[in-house]
N, C-alpha and C positions, 0 to 999 in steps of 0.2 A: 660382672658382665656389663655391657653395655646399656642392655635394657633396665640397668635398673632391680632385676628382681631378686628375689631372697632364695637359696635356696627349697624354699616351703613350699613357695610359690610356684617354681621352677616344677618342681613334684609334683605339685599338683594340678599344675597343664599339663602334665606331660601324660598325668593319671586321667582327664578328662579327652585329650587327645586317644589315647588308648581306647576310651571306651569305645566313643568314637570310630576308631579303627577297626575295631571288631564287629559293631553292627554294620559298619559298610562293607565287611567282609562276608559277612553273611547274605547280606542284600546283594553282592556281585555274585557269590558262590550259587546262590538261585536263581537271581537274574540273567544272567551269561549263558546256561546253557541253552534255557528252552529257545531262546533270540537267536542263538548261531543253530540249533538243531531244527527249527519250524522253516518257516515257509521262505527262501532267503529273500525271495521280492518283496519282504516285511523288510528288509533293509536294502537302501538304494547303492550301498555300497560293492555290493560284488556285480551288479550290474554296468559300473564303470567303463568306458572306451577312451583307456591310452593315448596321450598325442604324442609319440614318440618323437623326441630331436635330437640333436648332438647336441651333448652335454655342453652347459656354458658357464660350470662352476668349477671355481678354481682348481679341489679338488683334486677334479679328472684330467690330466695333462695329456690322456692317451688318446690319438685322432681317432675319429670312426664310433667313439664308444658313445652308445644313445641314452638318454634320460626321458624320464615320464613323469607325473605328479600320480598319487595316488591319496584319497581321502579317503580318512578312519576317522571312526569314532574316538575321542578323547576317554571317555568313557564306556568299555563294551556295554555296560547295564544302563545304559543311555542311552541309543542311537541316535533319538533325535534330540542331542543335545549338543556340547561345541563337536566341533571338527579340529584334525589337524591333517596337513597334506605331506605325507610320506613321499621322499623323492629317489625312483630307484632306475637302475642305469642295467644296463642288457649289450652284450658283445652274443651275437647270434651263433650258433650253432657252424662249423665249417664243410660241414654236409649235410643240406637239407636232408636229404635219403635216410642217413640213417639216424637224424634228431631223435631223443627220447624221452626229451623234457627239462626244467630244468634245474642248475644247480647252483644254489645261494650261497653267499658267504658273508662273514663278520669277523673284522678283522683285527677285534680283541676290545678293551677298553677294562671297566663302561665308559661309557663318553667318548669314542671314537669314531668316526665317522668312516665308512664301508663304500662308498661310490666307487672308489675304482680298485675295489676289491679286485674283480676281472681282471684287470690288467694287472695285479700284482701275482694271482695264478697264472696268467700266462705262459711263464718259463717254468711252469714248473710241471701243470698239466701237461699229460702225452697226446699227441696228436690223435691216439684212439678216444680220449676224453673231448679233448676238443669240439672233434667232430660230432659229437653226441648231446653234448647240453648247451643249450642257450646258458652265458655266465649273466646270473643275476647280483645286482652289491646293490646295497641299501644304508642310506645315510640313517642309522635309528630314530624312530621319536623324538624331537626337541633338542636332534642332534644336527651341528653341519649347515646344510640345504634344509632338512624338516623342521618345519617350525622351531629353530632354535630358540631356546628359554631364553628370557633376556640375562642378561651377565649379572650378576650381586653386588660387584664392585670390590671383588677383594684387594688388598693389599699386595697379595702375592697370590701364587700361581696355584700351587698345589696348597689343600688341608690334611697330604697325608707327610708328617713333621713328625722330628722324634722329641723327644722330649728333654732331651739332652744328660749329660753325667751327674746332675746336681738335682735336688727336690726341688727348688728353687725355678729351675724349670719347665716342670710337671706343672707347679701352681699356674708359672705362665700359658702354659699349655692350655689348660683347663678354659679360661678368661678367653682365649685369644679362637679357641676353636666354636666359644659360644656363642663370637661374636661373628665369627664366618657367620654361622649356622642361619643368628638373627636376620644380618642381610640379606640370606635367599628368601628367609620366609616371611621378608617384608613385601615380597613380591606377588607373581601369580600363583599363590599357594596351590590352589585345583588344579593348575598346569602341572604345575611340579610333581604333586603326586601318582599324577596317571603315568611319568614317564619312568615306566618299570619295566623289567625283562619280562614279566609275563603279559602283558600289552604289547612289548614288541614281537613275542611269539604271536599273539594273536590277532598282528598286523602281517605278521609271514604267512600263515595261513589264508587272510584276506584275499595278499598279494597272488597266493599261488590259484586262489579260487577267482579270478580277475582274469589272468594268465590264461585260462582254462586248463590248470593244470591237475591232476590226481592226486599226486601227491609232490613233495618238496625232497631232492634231494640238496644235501647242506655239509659246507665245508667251516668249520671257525676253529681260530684261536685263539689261545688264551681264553678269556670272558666268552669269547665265541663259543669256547665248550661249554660253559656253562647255560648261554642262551641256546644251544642245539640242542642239550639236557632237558631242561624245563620243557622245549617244543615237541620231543619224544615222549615225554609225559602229560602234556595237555593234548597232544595229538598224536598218539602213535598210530592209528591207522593212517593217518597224510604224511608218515614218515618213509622215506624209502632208502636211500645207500648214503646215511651219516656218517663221517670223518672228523673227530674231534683232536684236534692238534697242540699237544700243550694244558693237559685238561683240571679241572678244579672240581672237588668236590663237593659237590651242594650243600652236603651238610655244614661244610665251614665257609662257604660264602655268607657275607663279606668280611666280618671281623677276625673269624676263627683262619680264612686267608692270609692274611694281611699278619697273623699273629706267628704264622708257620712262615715268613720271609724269615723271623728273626735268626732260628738257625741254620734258614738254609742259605742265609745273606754271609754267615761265620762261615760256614765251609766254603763258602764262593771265594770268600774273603781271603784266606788260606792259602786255597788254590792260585790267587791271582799274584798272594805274595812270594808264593814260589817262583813264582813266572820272573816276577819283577827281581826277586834277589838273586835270579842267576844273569840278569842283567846291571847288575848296580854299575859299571862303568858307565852305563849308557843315561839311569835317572835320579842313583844317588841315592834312595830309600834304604838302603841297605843290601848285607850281601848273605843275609841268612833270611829264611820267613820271619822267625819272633824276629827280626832286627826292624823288616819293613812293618810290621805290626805297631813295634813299638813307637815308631816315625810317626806313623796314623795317629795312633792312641794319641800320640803326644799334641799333635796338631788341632786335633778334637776337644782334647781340656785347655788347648788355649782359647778354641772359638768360645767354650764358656765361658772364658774371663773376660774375652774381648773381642769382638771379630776381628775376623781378616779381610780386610778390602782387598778386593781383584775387580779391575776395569771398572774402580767405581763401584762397586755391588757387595755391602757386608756378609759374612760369609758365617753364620755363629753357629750356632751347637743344635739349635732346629732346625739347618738345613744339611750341615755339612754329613752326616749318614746318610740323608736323601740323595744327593751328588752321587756318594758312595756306591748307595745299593742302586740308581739307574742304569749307573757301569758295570755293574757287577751280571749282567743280564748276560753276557754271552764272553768265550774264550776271546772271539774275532773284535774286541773293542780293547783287549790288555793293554795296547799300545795307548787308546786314548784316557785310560781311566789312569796310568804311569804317567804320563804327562800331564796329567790334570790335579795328581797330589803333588808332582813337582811343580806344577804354578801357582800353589797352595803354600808351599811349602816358602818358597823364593819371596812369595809375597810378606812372607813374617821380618823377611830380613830387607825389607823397601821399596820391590820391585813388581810393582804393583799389579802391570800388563802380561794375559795371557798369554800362551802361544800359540802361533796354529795349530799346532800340531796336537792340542787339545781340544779346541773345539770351546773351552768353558764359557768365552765370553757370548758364544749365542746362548749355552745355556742357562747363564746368570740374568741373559736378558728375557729368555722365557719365562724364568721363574720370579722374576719380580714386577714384568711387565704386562704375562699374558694372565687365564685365568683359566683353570681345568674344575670349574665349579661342576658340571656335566658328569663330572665322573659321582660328585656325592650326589646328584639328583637320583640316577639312578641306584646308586649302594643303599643310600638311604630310605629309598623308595622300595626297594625289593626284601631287606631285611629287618628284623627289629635289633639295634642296638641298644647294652647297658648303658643305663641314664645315672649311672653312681658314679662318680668320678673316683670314687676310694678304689673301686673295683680293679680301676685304669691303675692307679698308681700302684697297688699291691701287684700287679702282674709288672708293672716296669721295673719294679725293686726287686722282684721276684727273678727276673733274667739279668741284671746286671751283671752278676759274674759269670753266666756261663753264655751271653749274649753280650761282650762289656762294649762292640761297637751298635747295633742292630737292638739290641733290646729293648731302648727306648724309642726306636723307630715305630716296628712291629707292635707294641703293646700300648701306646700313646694313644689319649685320647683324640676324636675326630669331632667334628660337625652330626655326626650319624647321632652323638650320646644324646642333643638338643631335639632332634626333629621330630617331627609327629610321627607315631607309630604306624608304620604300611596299612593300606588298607585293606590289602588283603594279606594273606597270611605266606610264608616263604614256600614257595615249592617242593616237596619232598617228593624225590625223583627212585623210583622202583619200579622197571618194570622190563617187556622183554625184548624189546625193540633192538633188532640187529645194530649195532654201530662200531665203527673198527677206532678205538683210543691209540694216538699215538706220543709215546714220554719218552725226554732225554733221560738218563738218571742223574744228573749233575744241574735241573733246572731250578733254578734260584727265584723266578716268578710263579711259578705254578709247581712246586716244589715234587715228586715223583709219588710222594704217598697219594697225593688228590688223584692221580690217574687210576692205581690201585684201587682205591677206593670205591671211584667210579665206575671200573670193571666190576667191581661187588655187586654195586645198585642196579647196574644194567646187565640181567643176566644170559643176554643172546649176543654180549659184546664179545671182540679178540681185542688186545692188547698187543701193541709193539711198543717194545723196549728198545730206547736207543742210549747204550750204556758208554761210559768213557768220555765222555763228553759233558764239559757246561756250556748249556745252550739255551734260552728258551725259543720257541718254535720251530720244528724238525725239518717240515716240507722245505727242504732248500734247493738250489742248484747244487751238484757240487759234495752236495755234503755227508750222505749214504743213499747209496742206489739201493740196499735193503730197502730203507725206510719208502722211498719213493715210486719202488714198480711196487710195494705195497700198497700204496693209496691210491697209485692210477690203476691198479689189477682190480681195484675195488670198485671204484668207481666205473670201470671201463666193462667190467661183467657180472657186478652184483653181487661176486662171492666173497664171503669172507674166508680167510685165512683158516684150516682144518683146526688149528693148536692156536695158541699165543705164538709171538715169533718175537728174538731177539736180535738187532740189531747193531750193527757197530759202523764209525767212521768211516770212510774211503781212504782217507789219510789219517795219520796219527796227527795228533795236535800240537801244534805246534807251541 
């Protein structure tokens, strides 16, 4: 690693971090309640008066939609210590008359930014919802607009990399993800760690008691279920008509997540090479699945021997699964993720330049020019990850054959194995708070068992099933009126669905 130290060393910061981590878990776990349950004019914060304006961050593209500042504590077991100013935006209500409070969203991550959440439900809320909630979106903690962390400086974009087909890789892996790791925590360490999902639960509660509001109803996806999860659990009484879209199960947030892409990235995978082999006149991959498979596979052992430049940008064996599986999110992209191993493919043979019709060269220039460090502040803030790298590599060797693209994606180590242990301890979420879970079963990000699962832990939840489909996030236009006079029937009158209810397409898939 960068810094210099010896694996011993390494152990045993990471042993003294831990300790660390658990008395201030202890000290928050005591601290935090009697400060939010006593007298709140002990804290000058839910006292706050809103300066509402039209939003003037990028953002929010949508006219009319207002923004406010909102200050929290950086520390609940703190108050009077730093601040950060939480920036959240509000589309009002389109019937005063029958307002009835309001309804938040998050619109997946971590590290995403939620501003104009609202405007992204729009089309898809029914005009009986509309009329009834003020839409609230909220840039998270040290996300966006809110005090964003400063950047690390990486090299590339994302720390979530496979490890490629070779051990050789892995070892790189190891090195190169410690070194992420280093450069955030050379920074504002005490920043870094407050910005977790259960702070920003207990900045949504702030918000709604600011609001004057009773309780929070709440829409999210992807990550958003997970942080609606955690908020039913630290506050199920301020919980009211929850919608979790796309959902994950707490008990594998973050790694045990991320480790369940591996085979649900191989079925996607499958699935898309079907798609593409009844097309081979049109991208060339071949005109069977194992034919397109083997195209891939083949492209893949060459980025380990050497990349592939396209518009400038090498292309090797720790990214080219990533490429893979961002495509692999939804049926409605076949067309770009086809054109995208076809400019992969062309480029072996000298031709270097994208096409449009891919899309790849903006994505090659996100990926080595932006930086989604946001997403491990909070992973690694909210969970504790294994700090043995052997651990990493027996689980990559471990799926190579029956994951031989994805396996070293999913199982690869991260930045998460270096960092200091949470400070407080992960949320384990059980309890009986109504909320209505909705899952594709073909969802490749939040893969269909987490929703299951989740229905377990929460046991006043319904479940929809939206089968036939590779999708992730269901609420669309367009895409089942099941799934969606289910989520406005819920929102629109509070009741949940009698049974579990399965869902199917409008159309077959194309």
């Amino acid at each position: 690693m960068s810094t210099g130290e010896t694996d011993a060393e390494r152990r045993s910061g990471r042993a003294r971090w831990r300790a660390v981590g658990w008395l201030l878990a202890v000290i928050v776990l005591v601290a935090v309640a009697p400060v939010l349950a006593g007298d709140r004019m002990r804290i000058p914060y839910y006292s706050q008066e809103l300066d509402w304006q039209l939003c003037d961050t990028p953002s929010v593209d949508t006219p009319g939609v207002e923004c406010a500042d909102v200050v929290v504590p950086l520390d609940y077991s703190d108050p009077d210590g730093r601040t950060l100013t939480v920036v959240i935006s509000r589309v009002p209500a389109t019937d005063p008359d029958r307002r009835r409070g309001i309804l938040m969203s998050n619109p997946g991550g971590p590290g995403a930014a939620g501003l104009d959440s609202p405007a992204l439900l729009g089309d898809v809320l029914s005009p009986d919802v509309l009329a009834q909630y003020d839409l609230i979106g909220m840039d998270p903690r040290g996300i966006g607009a809110s005090d964003p962390a400063a950047p690390c400086g990486w090299p590339v974009s994302e720390a979530v990399r496979s490890a490629g087909p070779t051990p050789a890789g892995f070892d790189e892996e190891v090195m190169f993800a410690g070194e992420l790791a280093a450069a955030c925590l050379d920074g504002d360490t005490e920043k870094l760690r407050h910005l977790t999902t259960r702070n920003t639960a207990r900045d949504m509660d702030l918000i709604r008691a600011v609001l004057g509001e009773e309780k929070i109803n709440y829409f999210g996806l992807s990550y958003g279920t997970y942080l609606g999860a955690v908020f039913t659990e630290m506050f199920p009484r301020r919980s009211d008509r929850m919608v979790l879209d796309s959902a994950i199960d707490p008990d594998r947030y973050w790694t045990g997540l991320v480790q369940d892409w591996g085979p649900a990235d191989e079925i996607a995978f499958d699935d898309w090479a079907r798609w593409a082999a009844a097309r081979d006149a049109t991208y060339r991959l071949g005109a069977t699945a194992p034919e397109v498979r083997a195209t891939v596979d083949a492209l893949y052992q060459r980025t380990a021997r050497e990349p592939i430049m396209v518009d400038g940008y090498p292309i090797d064996d720790h990214i080219f699964p990533f490429i893979l599986h961002n495509l692999l999110r939804g049926y409605q992209v076949n067309e770009t993720l086809a054109a995208t191993v076809r400019d992969i493919a062309d480029a072996t043979a000298g031709d270097t330049r994208s096409s449009a019709e891919s899309g790849l060269a903006d994505l090659l220039a996100a990926l080595f020019t932006g930086e989604n460090s946001e997403l491990m502040f909070v992973a690694c803030g909210d969970s504790d990850a294994p700090d043995d790298p052997q651990w990493y590599r027996r689980n990559v060797d471990a799926t190579r054959v029956a994951q031989p693209l994805f396996g070293a994606l999913a199982n690869n180590i991260q930045p998460c194995a270096f960092w200091p242990p949470p400070v407080e301890p992960a949320t384990v979420v059980r309890n009986e708070v109504p909320v209505l879970i909705v899952q594709a079963t073909g969802d490749p990000r939040t893969p269909y068992g987490g929703a299951v699962q989740l229905h377990r832990h929460l046991s006043g939840s319904r479940l929809v099933t939206l089968r036939d489909i590779r999708i992730h996030l269901t609420f669309r236009p367009g895409l089942s009126s099941c799934v969606n006079n289910a989520i406005n029937g819920y929102l629109a009158t509070g009741q949940l669905p009698a049974t579990d209810i399965t869902c199917t397409p409008d159309q077959p898939v194309q």
